[in-house]
BAFI-390915 format. One record per residue: residue number from 1; x, y, z of N, C-alpha, C in turn; residue in three letters. Coordinates in steps of 0.001 Angstrom, whole numbers, padded with zeros to 6 digits, always signed. Example, Ala and Ser with C-alpha at 12.3 -4.5 7.8 and 13.67 -1.06 7.14 Angstrom:
REC_1_+013190_-005690_+007800_+012300_-004500_+007800_+013200_-003300_+007800_Ala
REC_2_+012850_-002250_+007080_+013670_-001060_+007140_+012900_+000030_+007870_Ser
This chain:
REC_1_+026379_-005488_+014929_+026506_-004196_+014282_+025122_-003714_+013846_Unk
REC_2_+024957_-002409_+014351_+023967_-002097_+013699_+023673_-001362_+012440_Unk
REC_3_+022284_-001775_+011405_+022381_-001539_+010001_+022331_+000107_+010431_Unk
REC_4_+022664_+000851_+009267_+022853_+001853_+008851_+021233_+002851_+008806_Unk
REC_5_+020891_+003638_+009562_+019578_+004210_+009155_+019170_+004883_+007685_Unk
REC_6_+020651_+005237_+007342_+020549_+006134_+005835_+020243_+005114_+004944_Unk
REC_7_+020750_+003872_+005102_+019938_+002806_+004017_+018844_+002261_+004057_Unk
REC_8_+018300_+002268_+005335_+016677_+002073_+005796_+015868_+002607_+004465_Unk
REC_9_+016251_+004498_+005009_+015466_+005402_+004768_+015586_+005504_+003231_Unk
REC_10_+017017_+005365_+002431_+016772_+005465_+001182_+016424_+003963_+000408_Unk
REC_11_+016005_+002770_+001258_+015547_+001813_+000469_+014057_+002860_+000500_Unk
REC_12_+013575_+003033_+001659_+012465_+003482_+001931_+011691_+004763_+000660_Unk
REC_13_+012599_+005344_+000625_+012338_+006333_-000501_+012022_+005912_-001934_Unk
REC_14_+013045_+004957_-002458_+012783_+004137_-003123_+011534_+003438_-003311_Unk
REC_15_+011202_+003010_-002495_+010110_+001818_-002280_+008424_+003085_-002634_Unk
REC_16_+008835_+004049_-001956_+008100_+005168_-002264_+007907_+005303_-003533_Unk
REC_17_+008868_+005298_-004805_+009355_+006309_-005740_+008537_+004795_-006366_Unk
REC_18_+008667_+004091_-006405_+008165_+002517_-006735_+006678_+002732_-006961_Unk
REC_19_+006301_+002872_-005444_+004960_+002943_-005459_+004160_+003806_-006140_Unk
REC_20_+004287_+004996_-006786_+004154_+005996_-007096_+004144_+005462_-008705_Unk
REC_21_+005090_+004689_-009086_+005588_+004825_-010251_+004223_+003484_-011055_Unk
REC_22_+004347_+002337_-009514_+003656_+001234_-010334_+002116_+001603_-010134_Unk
REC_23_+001420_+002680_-009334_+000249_+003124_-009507_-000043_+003672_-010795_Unk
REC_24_+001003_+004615_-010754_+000774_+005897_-012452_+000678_+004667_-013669_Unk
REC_25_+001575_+003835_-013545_+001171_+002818_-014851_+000203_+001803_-014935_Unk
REC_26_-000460_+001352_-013594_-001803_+000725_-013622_-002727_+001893_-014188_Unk
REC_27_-002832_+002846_-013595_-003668_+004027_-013925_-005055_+003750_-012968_Unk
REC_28_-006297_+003661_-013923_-007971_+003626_-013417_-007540_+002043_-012429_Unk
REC_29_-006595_+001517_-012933_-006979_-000056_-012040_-006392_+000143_-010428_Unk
REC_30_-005871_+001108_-010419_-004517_+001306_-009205_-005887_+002077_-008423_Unk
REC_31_-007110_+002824_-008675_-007851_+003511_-007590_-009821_+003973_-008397_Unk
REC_32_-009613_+003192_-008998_-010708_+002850_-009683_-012229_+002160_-008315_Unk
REC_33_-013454_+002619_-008968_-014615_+001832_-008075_-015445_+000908_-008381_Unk
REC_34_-014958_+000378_-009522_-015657_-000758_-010021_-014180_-001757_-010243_Unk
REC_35_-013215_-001068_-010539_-011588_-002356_-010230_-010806_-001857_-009219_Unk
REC_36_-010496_-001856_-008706_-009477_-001585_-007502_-008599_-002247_-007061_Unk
REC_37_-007378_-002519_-007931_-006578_-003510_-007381_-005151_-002472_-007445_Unk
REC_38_-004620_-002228_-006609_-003413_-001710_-006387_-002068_-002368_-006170_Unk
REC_39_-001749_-002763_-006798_-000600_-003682_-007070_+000542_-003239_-006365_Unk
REC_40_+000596_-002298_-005752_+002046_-001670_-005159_+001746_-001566_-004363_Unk
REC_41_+000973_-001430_-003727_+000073_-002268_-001885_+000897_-003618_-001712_Unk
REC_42_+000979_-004439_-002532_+002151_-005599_-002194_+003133_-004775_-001363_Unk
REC_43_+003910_-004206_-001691_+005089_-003630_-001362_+005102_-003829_-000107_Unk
REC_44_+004062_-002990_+000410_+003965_-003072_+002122_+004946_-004576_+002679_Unk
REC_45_+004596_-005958_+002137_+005382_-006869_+003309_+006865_-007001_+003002_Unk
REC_46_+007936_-005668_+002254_+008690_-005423_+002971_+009129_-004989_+004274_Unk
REC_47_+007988_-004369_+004922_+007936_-003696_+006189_+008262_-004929_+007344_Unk
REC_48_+007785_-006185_+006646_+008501_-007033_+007506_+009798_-007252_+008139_Unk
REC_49_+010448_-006589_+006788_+011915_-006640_+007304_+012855_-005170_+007470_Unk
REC_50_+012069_-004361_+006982_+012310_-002760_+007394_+011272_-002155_+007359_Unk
REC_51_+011061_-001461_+008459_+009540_-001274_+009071_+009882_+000396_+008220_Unk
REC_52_+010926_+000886_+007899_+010598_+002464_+007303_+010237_+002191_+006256_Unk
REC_53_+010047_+000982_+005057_+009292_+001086_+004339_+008028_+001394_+004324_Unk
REC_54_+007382_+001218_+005130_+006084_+001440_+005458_+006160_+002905_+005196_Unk
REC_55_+006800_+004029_+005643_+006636_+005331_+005284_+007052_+005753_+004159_Unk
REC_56_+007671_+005012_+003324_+007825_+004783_+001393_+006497_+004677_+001399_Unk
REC_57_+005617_+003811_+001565_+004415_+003031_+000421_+003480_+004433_+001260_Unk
REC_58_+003894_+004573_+002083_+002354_+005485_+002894_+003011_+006986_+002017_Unk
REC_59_+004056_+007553_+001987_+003829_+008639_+000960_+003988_+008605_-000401_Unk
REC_60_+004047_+007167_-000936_+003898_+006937_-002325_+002210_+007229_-002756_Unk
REC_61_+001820_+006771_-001700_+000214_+006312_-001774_-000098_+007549_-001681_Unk
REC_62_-000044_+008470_-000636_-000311_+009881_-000724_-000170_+010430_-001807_Unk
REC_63_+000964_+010594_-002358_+001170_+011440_-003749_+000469_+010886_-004445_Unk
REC_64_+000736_+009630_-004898_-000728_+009557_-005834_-001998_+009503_-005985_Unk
REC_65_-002601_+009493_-004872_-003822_+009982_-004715_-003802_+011857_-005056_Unk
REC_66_-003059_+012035_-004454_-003089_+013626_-004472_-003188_+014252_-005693_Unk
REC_67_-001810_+013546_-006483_-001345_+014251_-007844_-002140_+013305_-009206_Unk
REC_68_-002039_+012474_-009366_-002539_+011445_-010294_-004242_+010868_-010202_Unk
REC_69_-004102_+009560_-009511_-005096_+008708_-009551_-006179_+008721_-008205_Unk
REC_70_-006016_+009836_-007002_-007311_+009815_-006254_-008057_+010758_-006801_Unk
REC_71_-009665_+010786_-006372_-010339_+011813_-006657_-010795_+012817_-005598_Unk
REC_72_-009419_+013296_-004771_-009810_+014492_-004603_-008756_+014441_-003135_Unk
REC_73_-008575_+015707_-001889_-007889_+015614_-000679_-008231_+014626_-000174_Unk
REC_74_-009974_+014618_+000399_-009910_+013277_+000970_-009964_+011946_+001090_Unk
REC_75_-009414_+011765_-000526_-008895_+010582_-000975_-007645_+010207_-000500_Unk
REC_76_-006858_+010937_-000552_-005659_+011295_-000012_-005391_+011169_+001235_Unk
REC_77_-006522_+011932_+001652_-005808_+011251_+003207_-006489_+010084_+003812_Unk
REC_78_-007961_+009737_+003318_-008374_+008695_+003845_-007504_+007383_+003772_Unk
REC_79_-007557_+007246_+002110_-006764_+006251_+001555_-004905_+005881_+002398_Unk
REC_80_-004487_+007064_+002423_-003169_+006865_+003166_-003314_+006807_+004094_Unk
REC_81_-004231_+006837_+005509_-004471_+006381_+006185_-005116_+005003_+006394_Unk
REC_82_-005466_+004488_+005184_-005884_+002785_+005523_-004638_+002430_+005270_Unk
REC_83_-003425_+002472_+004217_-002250_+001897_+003985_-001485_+002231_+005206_Unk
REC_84_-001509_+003479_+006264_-000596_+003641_+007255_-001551_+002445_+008027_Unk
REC_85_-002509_+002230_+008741_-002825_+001034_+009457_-002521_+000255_+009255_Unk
REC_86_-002374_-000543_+007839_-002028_-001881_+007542_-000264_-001847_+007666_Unk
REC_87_+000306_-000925_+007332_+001736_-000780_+007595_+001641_-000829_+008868_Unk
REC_88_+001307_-000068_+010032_+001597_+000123_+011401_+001077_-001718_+011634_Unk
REC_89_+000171_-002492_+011210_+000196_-003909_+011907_+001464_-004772_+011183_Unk
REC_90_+001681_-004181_+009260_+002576_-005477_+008889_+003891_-005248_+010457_Unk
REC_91_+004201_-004242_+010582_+005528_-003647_+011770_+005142_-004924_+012622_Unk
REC_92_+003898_-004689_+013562_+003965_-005256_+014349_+004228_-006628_+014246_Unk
REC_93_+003475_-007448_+012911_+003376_-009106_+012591_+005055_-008955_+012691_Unk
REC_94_+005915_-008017_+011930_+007362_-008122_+012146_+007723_-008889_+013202_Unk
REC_95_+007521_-007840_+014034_+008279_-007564_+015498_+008134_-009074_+016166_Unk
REC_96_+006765_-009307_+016207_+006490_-010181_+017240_+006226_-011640_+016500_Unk
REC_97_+006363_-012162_+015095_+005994_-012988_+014800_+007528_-013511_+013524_Unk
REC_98_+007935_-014154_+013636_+009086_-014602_+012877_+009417_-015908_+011995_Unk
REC_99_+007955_-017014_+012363_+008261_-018010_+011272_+007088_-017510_+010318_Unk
REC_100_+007953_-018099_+009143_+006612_-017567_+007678_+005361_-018186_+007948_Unk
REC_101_+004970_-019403_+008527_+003568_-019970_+008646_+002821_-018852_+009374_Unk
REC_102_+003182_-017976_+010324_+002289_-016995_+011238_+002436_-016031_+010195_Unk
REC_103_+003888_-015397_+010200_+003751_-014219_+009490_+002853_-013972_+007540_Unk
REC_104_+002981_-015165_+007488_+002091_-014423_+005916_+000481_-014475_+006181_Unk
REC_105_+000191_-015800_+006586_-001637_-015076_+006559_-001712_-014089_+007478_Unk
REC_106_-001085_-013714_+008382_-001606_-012353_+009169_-001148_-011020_+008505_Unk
REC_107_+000215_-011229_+008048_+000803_-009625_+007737_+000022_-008404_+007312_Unk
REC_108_-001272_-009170_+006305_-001711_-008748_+005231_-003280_-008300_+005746_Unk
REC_109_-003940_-008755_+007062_-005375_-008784_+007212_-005828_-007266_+007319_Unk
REC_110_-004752_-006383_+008333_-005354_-004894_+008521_-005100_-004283_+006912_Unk
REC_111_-004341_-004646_+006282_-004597_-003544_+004864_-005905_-004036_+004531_Unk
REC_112_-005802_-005027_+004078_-007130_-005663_+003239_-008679_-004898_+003914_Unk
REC_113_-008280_-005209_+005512_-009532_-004775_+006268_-009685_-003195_+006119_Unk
REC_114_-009056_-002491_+006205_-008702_-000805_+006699_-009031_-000587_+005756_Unk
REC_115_-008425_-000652_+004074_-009163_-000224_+002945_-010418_-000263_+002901_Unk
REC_116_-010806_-001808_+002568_-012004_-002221_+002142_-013203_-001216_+003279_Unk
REC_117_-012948_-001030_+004105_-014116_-000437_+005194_-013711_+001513_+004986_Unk
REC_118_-012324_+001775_+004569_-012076_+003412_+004722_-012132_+003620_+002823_Unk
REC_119_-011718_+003188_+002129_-011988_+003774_+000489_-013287_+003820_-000037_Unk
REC_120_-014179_+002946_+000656_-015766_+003480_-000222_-016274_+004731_+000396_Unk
REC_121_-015633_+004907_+001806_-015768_+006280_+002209_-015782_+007537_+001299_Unk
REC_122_-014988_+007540_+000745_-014183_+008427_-000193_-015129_+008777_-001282_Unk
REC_123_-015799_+007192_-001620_-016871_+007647_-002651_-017724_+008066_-002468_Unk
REC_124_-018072_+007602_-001253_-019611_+008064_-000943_-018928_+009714_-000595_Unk
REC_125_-017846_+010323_+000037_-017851_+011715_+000160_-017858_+012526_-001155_Unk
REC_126_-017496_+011679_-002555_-017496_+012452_-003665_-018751_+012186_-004526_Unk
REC_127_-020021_+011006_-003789_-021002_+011272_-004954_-020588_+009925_-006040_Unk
REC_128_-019806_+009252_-005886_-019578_+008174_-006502_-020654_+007202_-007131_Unk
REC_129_-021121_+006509_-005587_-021448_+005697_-005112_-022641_+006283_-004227_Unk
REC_130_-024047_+005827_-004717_-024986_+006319_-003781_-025223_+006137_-002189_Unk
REC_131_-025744_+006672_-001675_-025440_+006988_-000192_-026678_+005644_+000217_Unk
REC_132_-026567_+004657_-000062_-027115_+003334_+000786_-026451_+002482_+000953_Unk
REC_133_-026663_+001364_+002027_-025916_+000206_+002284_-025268_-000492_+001376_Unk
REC_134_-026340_-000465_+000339_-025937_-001983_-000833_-024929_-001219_-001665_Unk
REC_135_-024534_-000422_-002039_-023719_+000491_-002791_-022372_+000652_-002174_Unk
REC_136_-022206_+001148_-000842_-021241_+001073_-000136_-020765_-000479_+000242_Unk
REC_137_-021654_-001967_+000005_-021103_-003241_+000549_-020538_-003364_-000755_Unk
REC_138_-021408_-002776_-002196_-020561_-003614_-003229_-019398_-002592_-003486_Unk
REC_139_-018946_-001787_-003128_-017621_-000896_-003036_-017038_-001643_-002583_Unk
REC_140_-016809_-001937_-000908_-016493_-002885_-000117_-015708_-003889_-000468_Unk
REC_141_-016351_-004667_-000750_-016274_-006238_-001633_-015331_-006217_-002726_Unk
REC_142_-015370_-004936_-003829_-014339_-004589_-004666_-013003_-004330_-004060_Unk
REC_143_-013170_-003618_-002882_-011725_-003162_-002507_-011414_-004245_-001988_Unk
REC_144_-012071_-004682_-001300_-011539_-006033_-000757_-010666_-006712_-001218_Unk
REC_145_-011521_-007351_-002455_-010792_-008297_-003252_-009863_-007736_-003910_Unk
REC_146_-010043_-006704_-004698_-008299_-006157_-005174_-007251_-005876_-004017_Unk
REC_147_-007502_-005589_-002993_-006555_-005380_-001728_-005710_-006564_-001402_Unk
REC_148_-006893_-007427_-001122_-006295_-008926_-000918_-005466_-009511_-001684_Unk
REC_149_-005691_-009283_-003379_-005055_-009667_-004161_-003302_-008830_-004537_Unk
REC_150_-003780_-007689_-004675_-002714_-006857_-003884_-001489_-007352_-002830_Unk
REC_151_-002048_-007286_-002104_-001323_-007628_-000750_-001093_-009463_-000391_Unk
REC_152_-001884_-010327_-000788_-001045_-011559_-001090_-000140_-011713_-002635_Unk
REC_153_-001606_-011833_-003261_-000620_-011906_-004554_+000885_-011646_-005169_Unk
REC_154_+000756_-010418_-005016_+002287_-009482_-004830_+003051_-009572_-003942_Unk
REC_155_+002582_-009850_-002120_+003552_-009279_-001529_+004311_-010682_-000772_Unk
REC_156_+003160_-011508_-000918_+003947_-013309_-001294_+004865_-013546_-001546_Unk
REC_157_+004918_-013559_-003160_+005902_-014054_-004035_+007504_-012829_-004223_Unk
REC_158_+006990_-011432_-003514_+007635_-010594_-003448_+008637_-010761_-002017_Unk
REC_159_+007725_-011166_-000926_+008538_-011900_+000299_+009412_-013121_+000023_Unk
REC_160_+009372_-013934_-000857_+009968_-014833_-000956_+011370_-014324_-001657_Unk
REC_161_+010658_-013830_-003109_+011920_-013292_-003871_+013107_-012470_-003317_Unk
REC_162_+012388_-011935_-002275_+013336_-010663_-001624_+014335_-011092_-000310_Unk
REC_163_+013253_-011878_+000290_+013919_-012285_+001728_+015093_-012693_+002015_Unk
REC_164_+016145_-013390_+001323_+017634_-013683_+001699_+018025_-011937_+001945_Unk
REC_165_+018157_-011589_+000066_+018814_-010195_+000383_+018149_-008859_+001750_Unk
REC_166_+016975_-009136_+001818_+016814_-007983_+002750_+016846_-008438_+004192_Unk
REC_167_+017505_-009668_+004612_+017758_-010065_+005612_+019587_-009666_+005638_Unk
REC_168_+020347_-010000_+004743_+021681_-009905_+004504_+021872_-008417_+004680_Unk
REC_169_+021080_-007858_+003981_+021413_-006254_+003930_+020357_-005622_+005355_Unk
REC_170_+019678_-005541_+005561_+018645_-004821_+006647_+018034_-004904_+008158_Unk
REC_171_+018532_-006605_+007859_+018098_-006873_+009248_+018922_-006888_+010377_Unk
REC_172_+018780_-006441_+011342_+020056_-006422_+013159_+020107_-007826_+012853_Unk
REC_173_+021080_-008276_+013895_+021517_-009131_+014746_+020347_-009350_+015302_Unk
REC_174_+019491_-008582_+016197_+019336_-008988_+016649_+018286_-010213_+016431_Unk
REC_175_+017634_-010197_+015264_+016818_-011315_+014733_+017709_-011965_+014187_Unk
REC_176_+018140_-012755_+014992_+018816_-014286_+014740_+018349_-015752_+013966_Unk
REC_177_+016563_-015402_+014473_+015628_-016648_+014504_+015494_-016309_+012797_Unk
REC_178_+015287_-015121_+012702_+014797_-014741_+011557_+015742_-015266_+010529_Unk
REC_179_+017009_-014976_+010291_+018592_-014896_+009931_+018411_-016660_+009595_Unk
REC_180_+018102_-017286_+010600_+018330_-018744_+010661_+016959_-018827_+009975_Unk
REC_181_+016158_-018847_+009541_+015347_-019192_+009068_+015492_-019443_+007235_Unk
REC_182_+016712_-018648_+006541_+017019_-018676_+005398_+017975_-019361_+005378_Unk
């Protein structure tokens, strides 16, 4: 039987409404250039098991850059475009990778990477961050590490916690291997 798309899409919305919600209450730490740790970037390795989450966290992330905590449009779209890359690979680690030993150290490498190399962008387009190497590596290095931390930290212990139910509720048939794996 196949799952229902309307529950995809409104976990998905949800997961959105989430993201949105746990940025606004980090505040400066959720898109900050000296802390940068975005804690609702975890979220993303639900996409493991419903890939429309990924379009929750990518217009959660939008709106708040937009409305709240980016500094400025092309924060907005840069930034939601490093979270849509790392979503478009967690999909793929999905698709093609099904025991947890592969799927967790990989799920997580294109967010970590895509940020850390596309958000100091942002500063250097607003004047942040002076326009030389060493300024843009120690941006870098910040996003990095809050990304990483982000996206294991959270989306770890968040894969574990979650995984029976969003296998019971979300996942086809046709991942069996997956199914058997809990």
């Amino acid at each position: 039987m196949k799952k229902s798309i309307v529950k995809r899409m409104t976990l998905s919305a949800l997961i959105g409404a989430l993201y949105f919600a746990m940025c606004a209450i980090e505040g400066p730490l959720a898109s900050g250039f000296m802390v940068n740790v975005r804690l609702a970037e975890g979220l993303l390795v639900l996409g493991l098991f419903v890939p429309e989450v990924v379009i929750g966290c990518s217009v959660g992330c939008f709106l708040f850059n937009l409305l709240l905590g980016g500094i400025g449009p092309w924060d907005a779209v840069i930034g939601t475009s490093a979270t849509i890359l790392g979503g478009v690979w967690i999909i793929l680690v999905g698709k093609f990778f099904k025991k947890d030993y592969f799927r967790l150290p990989l799920f997580g490498l294109v967010a970590v990477i895509a940020n850390a190399f596309l958000v100091p962008v942002t500063f250097l387009i607003y004047g942040f961050i002076e326009n030389n190497p060493g300024a843009y590596w120690l941006t870098f290095g910040v996003v990095c590490g809050g990304e990483a931390l982000a996206i294991y930290g959270v989306g770890i212990p968040l894969y574990f916690a979650l995984k029976k139910p969003m296998i019971k509720f979300f996942v086809d048939n046709k991942d069996e291997e997956l199914e058997e794996a809990i």
